[in-house]
C-alpha positions in Angstrom: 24.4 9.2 -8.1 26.6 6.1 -8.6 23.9 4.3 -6.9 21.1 5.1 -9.1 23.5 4.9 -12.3 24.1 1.2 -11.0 20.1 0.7 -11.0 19.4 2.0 -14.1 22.2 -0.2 -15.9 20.6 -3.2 -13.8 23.6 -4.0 -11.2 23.7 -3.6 -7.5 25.2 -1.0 -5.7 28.7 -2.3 -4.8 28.6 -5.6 -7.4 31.8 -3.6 -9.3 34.9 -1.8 -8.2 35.3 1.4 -5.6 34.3 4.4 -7.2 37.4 6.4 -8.4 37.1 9.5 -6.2 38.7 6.9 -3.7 41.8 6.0 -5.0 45.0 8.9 -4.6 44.8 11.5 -7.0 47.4 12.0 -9.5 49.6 15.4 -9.9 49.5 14.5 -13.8 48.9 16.9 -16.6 46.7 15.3 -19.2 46.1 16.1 -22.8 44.8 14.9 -25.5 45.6 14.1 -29.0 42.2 15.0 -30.2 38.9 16.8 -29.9 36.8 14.0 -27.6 39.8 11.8 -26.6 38.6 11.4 -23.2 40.8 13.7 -21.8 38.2 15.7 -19.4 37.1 12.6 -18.1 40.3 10.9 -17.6 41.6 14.1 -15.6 38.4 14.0 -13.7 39.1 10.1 -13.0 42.6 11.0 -12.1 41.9 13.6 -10.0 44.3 16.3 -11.0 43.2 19.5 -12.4 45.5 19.9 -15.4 43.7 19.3 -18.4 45.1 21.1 -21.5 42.2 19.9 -23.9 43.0 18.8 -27.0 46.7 19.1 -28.7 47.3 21.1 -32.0 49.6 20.6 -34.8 51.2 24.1 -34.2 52.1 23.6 -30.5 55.4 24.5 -29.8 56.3 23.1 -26.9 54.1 21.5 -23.6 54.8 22.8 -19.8 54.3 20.0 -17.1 56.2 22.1 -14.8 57.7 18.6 -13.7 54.5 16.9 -13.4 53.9 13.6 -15.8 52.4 14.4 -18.9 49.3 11.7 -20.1 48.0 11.9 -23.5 45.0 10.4 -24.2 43.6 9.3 -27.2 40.7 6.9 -28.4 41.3 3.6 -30.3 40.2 4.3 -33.8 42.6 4.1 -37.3 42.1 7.9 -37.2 42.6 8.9 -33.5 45.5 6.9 -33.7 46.9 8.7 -36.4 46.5 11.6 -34.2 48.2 10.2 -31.6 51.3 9.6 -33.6 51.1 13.4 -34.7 50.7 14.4 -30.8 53.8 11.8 -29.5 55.7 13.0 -32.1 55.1 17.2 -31.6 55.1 16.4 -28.0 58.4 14.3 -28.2 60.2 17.3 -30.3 59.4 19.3 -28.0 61.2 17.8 -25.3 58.6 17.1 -23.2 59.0 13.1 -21.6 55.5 11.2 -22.1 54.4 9.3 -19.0 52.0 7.4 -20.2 49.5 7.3 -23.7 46.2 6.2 -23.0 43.7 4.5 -25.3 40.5 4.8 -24.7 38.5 2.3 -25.7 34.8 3.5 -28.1 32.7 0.5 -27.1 32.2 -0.7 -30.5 34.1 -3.6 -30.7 38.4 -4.3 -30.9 40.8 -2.3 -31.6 41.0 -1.9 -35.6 44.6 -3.3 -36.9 45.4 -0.2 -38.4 45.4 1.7 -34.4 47.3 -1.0 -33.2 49.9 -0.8 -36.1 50.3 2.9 -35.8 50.4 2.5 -31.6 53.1 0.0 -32.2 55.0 2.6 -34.1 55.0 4.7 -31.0 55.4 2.3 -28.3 58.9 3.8 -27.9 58.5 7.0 -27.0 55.8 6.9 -24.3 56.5 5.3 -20.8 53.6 3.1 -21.6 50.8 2.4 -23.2 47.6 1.7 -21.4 44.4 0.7 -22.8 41.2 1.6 -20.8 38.2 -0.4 -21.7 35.0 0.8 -22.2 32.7 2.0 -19.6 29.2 2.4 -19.9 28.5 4.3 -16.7 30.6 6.8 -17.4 28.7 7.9 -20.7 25.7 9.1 -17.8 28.1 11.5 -16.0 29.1 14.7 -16.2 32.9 15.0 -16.1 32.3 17.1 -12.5 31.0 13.7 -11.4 32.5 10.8 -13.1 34.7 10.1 -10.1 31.7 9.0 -8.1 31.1 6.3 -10.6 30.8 2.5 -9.7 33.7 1.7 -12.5 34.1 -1.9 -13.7 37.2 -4.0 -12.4 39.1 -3.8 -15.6 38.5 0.0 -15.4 40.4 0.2 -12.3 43.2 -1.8 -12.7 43.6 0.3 -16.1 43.4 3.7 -14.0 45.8 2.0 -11.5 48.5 1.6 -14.5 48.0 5.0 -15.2 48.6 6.3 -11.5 51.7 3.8 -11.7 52.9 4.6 -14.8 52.8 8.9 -13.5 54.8 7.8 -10.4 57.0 5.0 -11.2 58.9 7.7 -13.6 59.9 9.7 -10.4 56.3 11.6 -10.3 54.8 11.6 -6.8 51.2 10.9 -6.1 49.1 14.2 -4.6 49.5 14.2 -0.8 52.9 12.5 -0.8 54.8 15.9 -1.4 54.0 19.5 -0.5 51.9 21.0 -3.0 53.8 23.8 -5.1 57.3 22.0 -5.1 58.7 21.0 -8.2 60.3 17.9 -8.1 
């Protein structure tokens, strides 16, 4: 599949980086801050099954049952004004935010009024981590988006990610026994 998804974009098999379904998957639980965030695809890069779809205003409180919690969000003025709403609810609740991740549209920079409102928010997430724009992945299904041929930049955002989940005291899958809290 990668293969042919290089082709048809016009690059060579192997001419970007590994496909993610080779790096260690994370035991993160990933949400988003909106409908079509990215979040589906982000768990599926990840490799963790816990994707709680899309946050609401009304949610009282988000489990992680000690795992790191990722939102994800893209990088428009008003999915960033949903992401504020999200840190915020998420952040009353008591729930610790790994990592907030931007995902990037594909039409152009971020507008200055996302970057404003993320700046406003900077504080309350581990990090913020911006991952660029990937055409490939718009010809996957989310069931096979791992086996995508992902650009370098991709990676080294998706490595931030992984980093940013364990760096916090959050292991990466395979490095504890499954079913233990930490």
């Amino acid at each position: 599949m990668a293969v042919e998804l290089g082709r048809r974009l016009g690059r060579e098999p192997g001419a970007r980086g590994a496909p993610a379904a080779e790096a260690p998957a994370v035991d993160a639980v990933v949400l988003g801050c909106h409908g079509g965030a990215g979040a589906t695809t982000l768990a599926a890069l990840l490799g963790t099954p816990w994707d709680l779809g899309g946050y609401e205003s009304g949610t009282r409180r988000i489990e992680t049952f000690g795992r790191p919690l990722v939102l994800v969000a893209r990088d428009s003025a008003p999915a960033s004004a949903r992401a504020v709403e999200a840190v915020t609810g998420v952040a009353e609740s008591g729930a610790a935010i790994a990592c907030l991740v931007v995902v990037a549209d594909g039409s152009g920079p971020e507008p200055r009024e996302a970057a404003a409102r993320l700046r406003l928010i900077e504080d309350r997430v581990g990090e913020i981590v911006r991952l660029p724009f990937a055409a490939g992945i718009r010809y996957a299904d989310a069931a096979d988006v791992a086996r995508v041929d992902l650009p370098k930049k991709v990676e080294r955002a998706l490595s931030r990610i992984r980093s940013a989940c364990t760096t916090s005291g959050f292991p990466v899958m395979g490095t504890q026994e499954r079913g233990v809290e930490v």
